[in-house]
VMD Tcl script that draws the C-alpha trace (Angstrom):
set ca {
  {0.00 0.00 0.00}
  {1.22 3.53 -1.10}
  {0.02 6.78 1.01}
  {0.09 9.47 -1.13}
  {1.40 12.74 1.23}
  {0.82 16.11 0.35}
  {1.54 18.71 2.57}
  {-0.04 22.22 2.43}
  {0.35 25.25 3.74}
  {-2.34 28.32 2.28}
  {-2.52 27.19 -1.06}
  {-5.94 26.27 -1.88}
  {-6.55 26.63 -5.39}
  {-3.49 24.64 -6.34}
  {-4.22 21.65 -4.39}
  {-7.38 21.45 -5.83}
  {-5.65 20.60 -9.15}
  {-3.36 18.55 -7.70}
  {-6.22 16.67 -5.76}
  {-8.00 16.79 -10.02}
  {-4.78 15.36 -11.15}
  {-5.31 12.19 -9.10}
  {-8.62 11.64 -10.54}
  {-6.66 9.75 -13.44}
  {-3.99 7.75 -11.39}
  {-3.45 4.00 -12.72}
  {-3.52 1.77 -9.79}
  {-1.58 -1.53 -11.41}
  {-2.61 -4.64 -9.65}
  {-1.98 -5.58 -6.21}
  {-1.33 -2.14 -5.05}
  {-3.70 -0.19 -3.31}
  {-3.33 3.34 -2.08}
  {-4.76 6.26 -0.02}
  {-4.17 10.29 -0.13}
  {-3.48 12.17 2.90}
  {-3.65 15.95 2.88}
  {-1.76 17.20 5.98}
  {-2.76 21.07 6.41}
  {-0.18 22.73 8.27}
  {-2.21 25.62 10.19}
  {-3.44 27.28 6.55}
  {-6.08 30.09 7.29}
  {-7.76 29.27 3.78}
  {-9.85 26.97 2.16}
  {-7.84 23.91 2.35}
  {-10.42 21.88 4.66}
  {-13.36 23.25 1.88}
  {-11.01 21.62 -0.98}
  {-10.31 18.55 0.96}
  {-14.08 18.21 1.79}
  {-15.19 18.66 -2.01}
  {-13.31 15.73 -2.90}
  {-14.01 13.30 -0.46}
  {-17.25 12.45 -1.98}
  {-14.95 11.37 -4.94}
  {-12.45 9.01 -2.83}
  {-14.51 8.44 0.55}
  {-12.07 7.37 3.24}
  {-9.59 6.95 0.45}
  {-8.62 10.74 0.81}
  {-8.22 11.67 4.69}
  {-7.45 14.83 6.16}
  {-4.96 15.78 9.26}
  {-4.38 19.03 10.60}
  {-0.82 19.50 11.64}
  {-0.57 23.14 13.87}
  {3.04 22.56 14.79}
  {4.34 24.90 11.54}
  {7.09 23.54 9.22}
  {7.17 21.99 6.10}
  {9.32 18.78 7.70}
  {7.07 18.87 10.54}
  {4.12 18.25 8.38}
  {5.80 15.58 6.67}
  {6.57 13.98 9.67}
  {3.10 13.86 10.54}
  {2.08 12.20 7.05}
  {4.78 9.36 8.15}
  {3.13 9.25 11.19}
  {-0.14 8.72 10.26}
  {0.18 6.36 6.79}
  {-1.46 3.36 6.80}
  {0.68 2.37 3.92}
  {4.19 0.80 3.55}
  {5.42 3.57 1.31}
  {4.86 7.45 2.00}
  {4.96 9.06 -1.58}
  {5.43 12.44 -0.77}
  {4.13 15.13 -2.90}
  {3.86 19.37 -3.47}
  {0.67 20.48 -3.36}
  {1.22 23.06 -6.41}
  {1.99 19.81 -8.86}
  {-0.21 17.78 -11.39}
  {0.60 13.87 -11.49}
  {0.79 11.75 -14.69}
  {-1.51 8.78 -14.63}
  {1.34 6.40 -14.80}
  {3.20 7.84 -11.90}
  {1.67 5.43 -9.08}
  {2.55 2.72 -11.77}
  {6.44 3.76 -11.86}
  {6.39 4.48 -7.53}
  {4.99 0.83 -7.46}
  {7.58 -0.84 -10.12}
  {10.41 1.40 -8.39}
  {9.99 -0.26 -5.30}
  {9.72 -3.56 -6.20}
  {11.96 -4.00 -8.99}
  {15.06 -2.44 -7.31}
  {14.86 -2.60 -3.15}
  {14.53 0.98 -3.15}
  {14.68 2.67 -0.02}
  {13.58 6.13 -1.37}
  {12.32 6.34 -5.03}
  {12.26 9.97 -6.45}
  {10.72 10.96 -9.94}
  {10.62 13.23 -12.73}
  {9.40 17.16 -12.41}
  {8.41 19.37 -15.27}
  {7.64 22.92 -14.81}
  {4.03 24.77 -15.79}
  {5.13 28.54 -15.93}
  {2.23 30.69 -16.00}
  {3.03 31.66 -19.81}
  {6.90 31.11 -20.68}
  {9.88 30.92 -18.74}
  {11.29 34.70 -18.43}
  {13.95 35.58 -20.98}
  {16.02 36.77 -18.44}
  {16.02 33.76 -16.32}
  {19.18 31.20 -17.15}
  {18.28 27.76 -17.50}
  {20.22 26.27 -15.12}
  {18.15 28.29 -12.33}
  {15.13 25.97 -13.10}
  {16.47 23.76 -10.60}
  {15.37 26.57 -7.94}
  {11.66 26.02 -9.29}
  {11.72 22.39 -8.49}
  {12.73 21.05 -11.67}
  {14.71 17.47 -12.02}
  {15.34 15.52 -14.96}
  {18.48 13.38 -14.67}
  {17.85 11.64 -17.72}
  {15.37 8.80 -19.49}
  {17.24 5.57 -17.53}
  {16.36 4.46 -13.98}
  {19.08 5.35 -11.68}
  {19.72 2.57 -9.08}
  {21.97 3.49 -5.83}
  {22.26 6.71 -7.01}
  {24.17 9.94 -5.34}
  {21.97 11.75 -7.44}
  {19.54 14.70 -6.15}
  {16.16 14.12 -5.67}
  {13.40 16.59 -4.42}
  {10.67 16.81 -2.22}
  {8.13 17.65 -5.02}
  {8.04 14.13 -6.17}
  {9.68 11.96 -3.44}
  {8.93 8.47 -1.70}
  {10.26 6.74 1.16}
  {9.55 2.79 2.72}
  {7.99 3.86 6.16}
  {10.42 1.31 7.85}
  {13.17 3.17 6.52}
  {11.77 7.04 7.85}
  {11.10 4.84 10.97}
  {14.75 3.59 11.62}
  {16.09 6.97 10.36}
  {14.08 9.19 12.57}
  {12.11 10.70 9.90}
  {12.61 14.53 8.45}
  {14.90 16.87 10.84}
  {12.24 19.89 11.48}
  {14.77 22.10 12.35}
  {15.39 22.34 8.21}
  {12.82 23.05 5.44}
  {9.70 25.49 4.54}
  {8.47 27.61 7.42}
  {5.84 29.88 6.83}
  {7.53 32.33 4.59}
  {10.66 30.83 4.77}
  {12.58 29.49 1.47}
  {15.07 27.45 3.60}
  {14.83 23.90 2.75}
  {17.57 20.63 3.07}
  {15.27 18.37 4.95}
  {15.16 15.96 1.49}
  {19.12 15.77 0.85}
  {19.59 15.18 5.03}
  {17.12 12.49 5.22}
  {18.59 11.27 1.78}
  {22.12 11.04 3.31}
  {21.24 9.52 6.43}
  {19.17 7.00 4.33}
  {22.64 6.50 2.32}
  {24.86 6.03 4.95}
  {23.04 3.11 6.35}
  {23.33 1.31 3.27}
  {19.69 2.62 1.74}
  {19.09 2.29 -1.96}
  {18.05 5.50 -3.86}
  {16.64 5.14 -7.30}
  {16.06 7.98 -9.93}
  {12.93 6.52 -11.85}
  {11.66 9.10 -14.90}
  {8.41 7.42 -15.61}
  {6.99 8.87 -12.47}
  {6.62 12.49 -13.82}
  {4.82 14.78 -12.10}
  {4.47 18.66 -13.33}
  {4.95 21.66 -10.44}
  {3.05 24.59 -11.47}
  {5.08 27.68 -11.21}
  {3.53 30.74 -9.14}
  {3.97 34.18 -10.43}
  {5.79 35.37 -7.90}
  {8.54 32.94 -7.89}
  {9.56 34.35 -11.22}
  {10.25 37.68 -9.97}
  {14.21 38.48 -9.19}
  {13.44 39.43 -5.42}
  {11.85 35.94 -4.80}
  {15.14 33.98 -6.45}
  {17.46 36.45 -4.56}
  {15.72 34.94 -1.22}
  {15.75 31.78 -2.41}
  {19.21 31.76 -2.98}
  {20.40 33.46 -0.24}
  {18.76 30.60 1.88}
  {20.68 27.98 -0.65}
  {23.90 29.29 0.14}
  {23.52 28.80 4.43}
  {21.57 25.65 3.74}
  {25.10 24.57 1.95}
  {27.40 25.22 5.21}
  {24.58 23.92 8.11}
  {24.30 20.81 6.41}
  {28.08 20.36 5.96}
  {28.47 21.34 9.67}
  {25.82 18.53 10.40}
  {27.49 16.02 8.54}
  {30.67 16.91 10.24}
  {32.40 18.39 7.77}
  {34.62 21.26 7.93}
  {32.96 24.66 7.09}
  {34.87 27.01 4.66}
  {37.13 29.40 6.58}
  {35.98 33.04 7.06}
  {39.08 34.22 4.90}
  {37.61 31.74 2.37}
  {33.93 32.45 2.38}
  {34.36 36.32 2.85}
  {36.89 36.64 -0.43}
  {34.69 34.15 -2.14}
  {31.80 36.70 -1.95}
  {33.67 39.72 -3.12}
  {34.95 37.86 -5.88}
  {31.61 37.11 -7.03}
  {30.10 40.62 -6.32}
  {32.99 42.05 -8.43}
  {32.51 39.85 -11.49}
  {29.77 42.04 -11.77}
  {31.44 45.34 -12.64}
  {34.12 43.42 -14.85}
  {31.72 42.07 -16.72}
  {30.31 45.40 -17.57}
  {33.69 46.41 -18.33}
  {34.02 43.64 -20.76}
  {31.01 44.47 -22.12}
  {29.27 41.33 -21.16}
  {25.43 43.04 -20.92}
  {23.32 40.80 -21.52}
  {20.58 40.17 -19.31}
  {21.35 36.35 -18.12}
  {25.06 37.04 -18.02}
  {24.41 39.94 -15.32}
  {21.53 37.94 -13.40}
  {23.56 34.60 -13.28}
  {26.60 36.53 -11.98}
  {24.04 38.49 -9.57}
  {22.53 35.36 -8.18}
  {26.02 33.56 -7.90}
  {26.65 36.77 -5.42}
  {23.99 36.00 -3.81}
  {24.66 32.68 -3.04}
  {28.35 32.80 -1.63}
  {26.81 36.11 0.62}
  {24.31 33.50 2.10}
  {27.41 31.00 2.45}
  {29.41 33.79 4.48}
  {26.19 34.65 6.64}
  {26.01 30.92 7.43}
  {29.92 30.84 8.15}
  {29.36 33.58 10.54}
  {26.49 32.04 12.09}
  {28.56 29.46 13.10}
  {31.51 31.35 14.07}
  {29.15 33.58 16.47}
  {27.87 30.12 17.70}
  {29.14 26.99 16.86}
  {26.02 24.99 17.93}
  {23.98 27.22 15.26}
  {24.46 24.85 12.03}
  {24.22 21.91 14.17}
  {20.40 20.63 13.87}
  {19.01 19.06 16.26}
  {18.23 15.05 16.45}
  {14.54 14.68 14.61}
  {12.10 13.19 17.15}
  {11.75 9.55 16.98}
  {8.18 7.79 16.67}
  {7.95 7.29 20.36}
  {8.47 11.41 21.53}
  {6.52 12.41 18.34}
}
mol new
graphics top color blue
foreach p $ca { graphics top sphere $p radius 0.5 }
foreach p [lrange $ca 0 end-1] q [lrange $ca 1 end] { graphics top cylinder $p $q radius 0.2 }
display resetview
């Protein structure tokens, strides 16, 4: 049994398509599956939505409210509260392909998967900005590492489209909640800890492309200010989890001259007469990045304990 896990936080209208979406799932034979839709303290119409559909599923689709806030600690609560042996966690802004329980399903069987993560396509709202370089895509939640299944892999995969054998979030401690979404926070992490932790007691992780799911891009996440944020928050994510995996940070020499090298390829490259609009933003948001990187080296240097996170509760103190 697979329990389908999307966590929410004021964002109505899009879970209602994702909740759509599911209408058209393939269910292959001898797998069965329910949909959980933890609301983490929204002020909206979430339990409307949820409500609307349940005459669809019955008590297929269930619906937990989570008021501890935090994207991980949401999640936490979906592992918590499956009936099923795999949590397939998903966004609530995406739309699933019909043969993406199918591919979970195979995944898991086929290859001894520990965590199983899929395919995301973005939905911009008209086209991706001109200004915006490719490779920042990845900031939107898009993955695509390829048309062939992935098995063991050190690969990345995200939260949007991300599934995990309850025994294995059970002997792992599930998500650290001191990492990931909260409230207006961009921070994130909580996927690639769990994923290492997962790893390093001998876990598999498979990259499987037939489960495809597409995350509808919101308006405002295409607007420089939003990316700036997001990664500024990329940058100390990079150090805290290095510091929690034991590694050495970067020195402050390092991480400081780092930064100004970065914010001054920005005036050469006007001197060089590199103009164009990528060229400057990509340079921009690489500043931005190593600035988060020294804030987080800082951090650390003001408090050591700051970039350590905390163990995640286990089952029992949940």
């Amino acid at each position: 049994m697979i329990s389908i896990a999307i966590c929410t936080y004021n964002n109505a209208k899009k879970l209602a398509v994702a909740l759509e979406s599911l209408r058209d799932l393939t269910c292959p034979p001898g797998v069965s599956y329910e949909i959980l839709v933890i609301d983490n303290n929204s002020r909206d119409e979430t339990r409307d939505v949820v409500r609307q559909w349940q005459g669809a599923w019955g008590p297929r689709l269930r619906y937990v409210f989570e008021e501890r806030q935090g994207l991980s600690h949401a999640r936490n609560r979906a592992w918590r509260e499956a009936a099923g042996d795999i949590v397939s966690y998903l966004d609530d802004d995406v739309k699933v392909d019909s043969g993406w329980l199918t591919a979970v399903a195979a995944a898991f069987a086929e290859h001894a998967a520990a965590v199983v993560g899929g395919r995301s396509y973005l939905i911009y709202p008209s086209q991706r900005p001109a200004w915006l370089p490719e490779k920042y895509e990845i900031l939107l939640s898009r993955l695509d590492h390829g048309a062939q299944v992935l098995v063991d892999t050190d690969r990345e995969l995200f939260g949007v489209n991300f599934s995990v054998r309850k025994d294995w979030l059970d002997r792992v401690g599930g998500f650290d909640a001191s990492l990931g979404r909260h409230r207006r926070s961009l921070s994130s992490g909580e996927e690639r800890d769990l994923l290492q932790r997962i790893r390093a007691r001998g876990g598999i992780a498979v990259y499987e492309p037939r489960a495809v799911v597409g995350h509808l891009v919101a308006a405002d996440r295409l607007r420089p200010r939003w990316l700036v944020r997001r990664l500024f928050a990329a940058g100390k994510e990079s150090v805290i989890l290095a510091a929690k995996q034991g590694e050495a940070p970067p020195t402050m020499r390092a991480a400081a001259l780092h930064a100004v090298r970065c914010c001054g390829s920005i005036p050469k490259a006007m001197v060089l007469g590199d103009l164009s609009c990528r060229s400057l933003v990509d340079r921009g948001l690489t500043a931005v990045h190593a600035w988060g990187r020294l804030y987080a080296r800082l951090r650390l240097a003001i408090a050591p304990r700051a970039g350590t996170s905390r163990e995640p509760q286990s089952p029992c103190r949940a």
